[in-house]
C-alpha positions in Angstrom: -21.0 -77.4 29.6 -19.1 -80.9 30.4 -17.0 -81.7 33.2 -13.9 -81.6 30.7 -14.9 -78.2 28.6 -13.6 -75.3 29.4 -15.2 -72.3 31.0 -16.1 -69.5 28.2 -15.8 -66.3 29.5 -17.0 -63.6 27.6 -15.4 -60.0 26.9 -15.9 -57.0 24.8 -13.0 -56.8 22.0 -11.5 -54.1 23.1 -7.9 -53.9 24.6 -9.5 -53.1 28.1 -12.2 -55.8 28.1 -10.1 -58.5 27.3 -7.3 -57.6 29.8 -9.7 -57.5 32.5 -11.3 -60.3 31.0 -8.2 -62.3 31.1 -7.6 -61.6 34.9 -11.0 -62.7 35.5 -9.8 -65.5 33.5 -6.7 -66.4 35.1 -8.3 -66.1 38.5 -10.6 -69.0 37.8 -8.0 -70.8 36.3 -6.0 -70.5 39.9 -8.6 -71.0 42.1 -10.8 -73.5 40.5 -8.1 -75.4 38.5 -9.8 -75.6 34.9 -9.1 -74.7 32.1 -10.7 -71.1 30.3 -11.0 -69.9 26.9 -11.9 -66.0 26.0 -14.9 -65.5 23.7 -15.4 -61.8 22.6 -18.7 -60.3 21.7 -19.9 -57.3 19.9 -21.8 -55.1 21.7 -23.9 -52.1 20.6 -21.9 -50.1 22.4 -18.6 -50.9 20.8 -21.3 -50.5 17.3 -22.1 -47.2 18.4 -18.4 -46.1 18.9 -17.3 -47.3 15.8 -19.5 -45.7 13.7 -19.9 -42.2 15.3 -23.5 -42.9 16.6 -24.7 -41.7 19.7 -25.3 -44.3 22.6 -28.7 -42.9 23.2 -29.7 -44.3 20.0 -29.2 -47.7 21.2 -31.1 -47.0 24.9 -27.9 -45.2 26.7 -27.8 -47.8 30.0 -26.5 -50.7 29.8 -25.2 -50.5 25.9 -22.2 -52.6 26.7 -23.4 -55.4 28.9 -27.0 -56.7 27.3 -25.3 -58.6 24.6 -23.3 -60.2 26.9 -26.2 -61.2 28.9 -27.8 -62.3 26.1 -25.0 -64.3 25.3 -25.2 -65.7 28.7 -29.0 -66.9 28.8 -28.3 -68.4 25.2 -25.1 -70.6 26.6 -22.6 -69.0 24.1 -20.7 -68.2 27.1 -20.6 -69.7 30.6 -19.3 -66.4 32.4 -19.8 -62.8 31.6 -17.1 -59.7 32.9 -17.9 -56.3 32.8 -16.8 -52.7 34.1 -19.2 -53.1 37.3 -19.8 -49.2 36.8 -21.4 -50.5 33.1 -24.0 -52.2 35.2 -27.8 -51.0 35.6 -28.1 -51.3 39.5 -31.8 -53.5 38.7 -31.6 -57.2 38.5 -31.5 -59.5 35.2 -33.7 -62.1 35.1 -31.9 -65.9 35.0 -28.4 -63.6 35.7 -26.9 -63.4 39.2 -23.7 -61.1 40.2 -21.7 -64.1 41.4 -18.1 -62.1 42.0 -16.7 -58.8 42.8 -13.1 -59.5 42.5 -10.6 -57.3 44.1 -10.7 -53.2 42.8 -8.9 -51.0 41.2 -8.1 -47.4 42.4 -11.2 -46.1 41.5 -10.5 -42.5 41.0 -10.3 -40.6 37.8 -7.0 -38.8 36.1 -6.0 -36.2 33.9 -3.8 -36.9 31.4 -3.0 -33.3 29.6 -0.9 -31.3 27.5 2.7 -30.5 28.5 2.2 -32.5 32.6 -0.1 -30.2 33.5 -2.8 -30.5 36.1 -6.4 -29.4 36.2 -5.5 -26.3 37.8 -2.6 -25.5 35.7 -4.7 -26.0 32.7 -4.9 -22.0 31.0 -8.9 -20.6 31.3 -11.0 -22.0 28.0 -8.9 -25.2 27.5 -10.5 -27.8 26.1 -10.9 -30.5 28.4 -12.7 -33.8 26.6 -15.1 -36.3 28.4 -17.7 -38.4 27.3 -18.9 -39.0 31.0 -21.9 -36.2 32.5 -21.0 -37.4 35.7 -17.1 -35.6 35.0 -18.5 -32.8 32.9 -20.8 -31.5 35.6 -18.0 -31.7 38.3 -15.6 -30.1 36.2 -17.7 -26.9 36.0 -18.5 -27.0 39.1 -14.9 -26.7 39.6 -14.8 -23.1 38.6 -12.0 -23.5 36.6 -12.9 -21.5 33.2 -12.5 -25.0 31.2 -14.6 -25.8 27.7 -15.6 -29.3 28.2 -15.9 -30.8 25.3 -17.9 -34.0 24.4 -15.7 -37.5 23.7 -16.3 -40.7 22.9 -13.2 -43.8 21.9 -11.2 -46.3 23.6 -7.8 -45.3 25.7 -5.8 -45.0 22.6 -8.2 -42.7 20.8 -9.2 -40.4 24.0 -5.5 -39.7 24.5 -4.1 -39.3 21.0 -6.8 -36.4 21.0 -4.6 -34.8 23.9 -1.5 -35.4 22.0 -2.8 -33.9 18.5 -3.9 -31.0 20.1 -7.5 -31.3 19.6 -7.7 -31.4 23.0 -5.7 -30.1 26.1 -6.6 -33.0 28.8 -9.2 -35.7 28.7 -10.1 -37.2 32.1 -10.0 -41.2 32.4 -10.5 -43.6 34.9 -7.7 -44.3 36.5 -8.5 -48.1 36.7 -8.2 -49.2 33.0 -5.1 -46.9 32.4 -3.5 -49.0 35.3 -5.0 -52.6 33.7 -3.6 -51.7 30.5 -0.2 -50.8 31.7 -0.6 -46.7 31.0 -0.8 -45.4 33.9 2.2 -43.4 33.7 0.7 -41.1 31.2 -1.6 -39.9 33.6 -0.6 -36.3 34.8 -2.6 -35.6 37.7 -5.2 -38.5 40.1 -8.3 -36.2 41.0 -8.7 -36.5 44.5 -12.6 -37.1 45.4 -13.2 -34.1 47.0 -12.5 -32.5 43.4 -14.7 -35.4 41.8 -16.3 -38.2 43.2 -15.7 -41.9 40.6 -19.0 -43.5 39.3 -20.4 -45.4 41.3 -18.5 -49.2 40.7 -16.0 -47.4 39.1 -12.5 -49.9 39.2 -14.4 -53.0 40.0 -15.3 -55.7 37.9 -18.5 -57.7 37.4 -18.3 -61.1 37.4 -22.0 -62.9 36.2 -23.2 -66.0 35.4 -26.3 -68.4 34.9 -28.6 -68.3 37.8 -29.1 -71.9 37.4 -25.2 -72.8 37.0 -23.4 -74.8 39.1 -20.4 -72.0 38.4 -22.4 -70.0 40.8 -21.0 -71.5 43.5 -18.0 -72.0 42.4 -17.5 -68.6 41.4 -17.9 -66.5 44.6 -14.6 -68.1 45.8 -13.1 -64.8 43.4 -15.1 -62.3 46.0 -13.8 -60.1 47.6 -15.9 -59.2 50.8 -14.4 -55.7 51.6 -15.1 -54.6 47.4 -18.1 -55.9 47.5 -19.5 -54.2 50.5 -18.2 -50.7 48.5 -19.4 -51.6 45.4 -23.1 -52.5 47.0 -23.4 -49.0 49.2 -22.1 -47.0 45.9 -24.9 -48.9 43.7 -27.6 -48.4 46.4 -27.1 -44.9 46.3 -27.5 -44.7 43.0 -30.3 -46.8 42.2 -32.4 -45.0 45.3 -31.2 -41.6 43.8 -32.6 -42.9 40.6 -30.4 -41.6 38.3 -29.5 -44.3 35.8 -25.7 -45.2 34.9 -25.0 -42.2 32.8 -26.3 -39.2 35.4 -24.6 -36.9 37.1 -24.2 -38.9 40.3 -21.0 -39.4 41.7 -20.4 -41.7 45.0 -17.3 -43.6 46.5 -17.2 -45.9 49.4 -14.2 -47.5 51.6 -14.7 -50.4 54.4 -12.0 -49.0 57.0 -10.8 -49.9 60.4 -12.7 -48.5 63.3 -13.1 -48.3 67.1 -15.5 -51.2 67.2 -14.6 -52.9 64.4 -14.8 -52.4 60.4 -17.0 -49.0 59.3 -18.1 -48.5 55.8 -17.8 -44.5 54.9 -20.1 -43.1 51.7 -19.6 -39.9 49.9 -21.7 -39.0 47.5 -23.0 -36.2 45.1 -25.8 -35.0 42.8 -25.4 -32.5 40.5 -27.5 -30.5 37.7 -25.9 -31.1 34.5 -23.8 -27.6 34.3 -22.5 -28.1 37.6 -24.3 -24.9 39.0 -26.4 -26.8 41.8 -25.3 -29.8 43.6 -26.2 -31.8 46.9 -23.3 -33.6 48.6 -22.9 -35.9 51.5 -21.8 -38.6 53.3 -22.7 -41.7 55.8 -21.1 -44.8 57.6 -22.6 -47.3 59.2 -21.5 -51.5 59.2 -20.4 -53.2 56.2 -23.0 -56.0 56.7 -25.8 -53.1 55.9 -23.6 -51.6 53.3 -26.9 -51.5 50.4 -28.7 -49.8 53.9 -26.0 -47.3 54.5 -26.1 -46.5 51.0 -29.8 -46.3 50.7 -30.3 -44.2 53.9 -27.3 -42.0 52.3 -29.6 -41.5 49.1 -32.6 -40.7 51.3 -31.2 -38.4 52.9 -30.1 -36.4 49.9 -33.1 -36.8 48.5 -34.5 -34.9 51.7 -31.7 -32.0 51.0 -33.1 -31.2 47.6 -31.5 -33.9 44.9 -34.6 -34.9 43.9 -35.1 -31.1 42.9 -31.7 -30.7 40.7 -32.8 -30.1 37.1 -31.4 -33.6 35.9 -32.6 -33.2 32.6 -29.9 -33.2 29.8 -29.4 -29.3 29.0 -27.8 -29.0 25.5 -24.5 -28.4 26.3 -24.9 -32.0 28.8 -26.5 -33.9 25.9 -23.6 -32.8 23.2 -21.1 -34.3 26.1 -22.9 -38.0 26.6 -23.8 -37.9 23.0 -20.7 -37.3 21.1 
């Protein structure tokens, strides 16, 4: 890329990725004072949602960020954004994490039938999700629901609420705000209900390892979502569970006696929400990947190495559909 080129920053083509594309976008144009152009990329994963085919058929992790990597390492783009949730927690090779911009709320919502909250919701509603993480927390919730698989973008997951296929579906909270819907939300779950993926809200800024933008770039961190992001993603990748298992964890950098504390929640949970381990950890946001880890050991230690992990039926229909 010459001096005078613009930076290439590359999205998914969906309404979500390109919005949060294009603050990634307009961030660099602020702070750096050149000028960007968006270049979308098809990914498997969007593939896989088009055409009704599972994601496990194209590996399940990672579905919607290789081919922007790959794009990347073959200099089609110069910067790559993704869903920080989207990433595997294991390094790419020639691809460094250069920017964690500011987050989003990272908790989920419901957006139902007729306003109504979870709890409202009649016993046997159908309640859609294409996330094991949400599924196995809603049972665990008790509440009598059939949780049904899903799979879509905003538009599609909600117009299945308003057809009456379905009576809620539960979202992120994150891309409904990003895309201006937040509104339609009827009830934010608060994380003692369910815990957020882990890097749910945040973004992922990467680039070239051997780019000169990687410098450049980490003027769009953000310290205190950074340190989150790392302790939620540490927890995960010592927990071993992979992006799409039930694993849910949330982190916040707050003020304390001697200074800033980062607190960790986090839970594991068999698939049909009967058997979980759940707990939590602070320590200093300069260790946050330790606190996180320690966190992980230590649930490990309770018994979340013992959950029955393994997709049941019922688990796989939900990730797969």
């Amino acid at each position: 890329m010459s001096a005078a080129s613009p930076v290439r920053v590359g999205t998914r083509a969906s309404l979500l990725a390109t919005t949060q594309a294009g603050t990634v976008a307009d961030l660099i144009r602020t702070k750096l004072g050149v000028e960007v152009e968006l270049v979308e990329i098809a990914t498997d994963g969007d593939r896989s949602q088009a055409s009704g085919i599972p994601l496990a058929s194209y590996g399940g992790v990672g579905v919607f960020v290789s081919a922007l990597r790959d794009a990347l390492l073959r200099g089609e783009i110069d910067v790559a954004v993704h869903s920080l949730k989207d990433l595997p927690t294991y390094p790419a090779e020639g691809i460094s994490l250069v920017a964690i911009p500011g987050r989003e709320d990272p908790r989920d919502v419901v957006v139902a039938r007729d306003g109504l909250t979870l709890g409202e919701l009649p016993v046997g509603s159908r309640v859609g999700t294409g996330s094991p993480r949400r599924a196995a927390q809603l049972h665990a919730l008790g509440l009598g629901l059939e949780v049904a698989g899903l799979r879509g973008n905003v538009d599609t997951r909600i117009g299945k609420v308003r057809s009456g296929e379905y009576d809620a579906v539960v979202l992120a909270r994150a891309g409904l705000a990003r895309i201006g819907r937040l509104e339609e939300a009827t009830e934010v779950l608060d994380p003692l209900q369910m815990l957020p993926a882990p890097g749910q809200g945040a973004l992922g800024v990467e680039c070239r390892s051997d780019d000169r933008l990687v410098t450049d770039l980490a003027v769009l961190d953000d310290p205190l979502a950074r340190a989150a992001v790392e302790a939620e993603r540490a927890v995960l990748a010592t927990l071993e569970g992979g992006c799409s298992a039930p694993i849910g964890a949330l982190a916040e950098v707050v003020e304390g006696e001697d200074g800033d504390e980062i607190w960790v929640r986090a839970i594991a949970l068999s698939p049909d929400g009967g058997l979980s381990v759940r707990s939590s950890a602070s320590g200093d946001p300069a260790d946050a990947a330790g606190v996180g880890n320690r966190l992980a050991a230590e649930m490990l230690a309770d018994g979340a190495g013992e959950l029955d992990t393994r997709q049941h039926d019922e688990s796989e229909q939900v990730r797969n559909a």
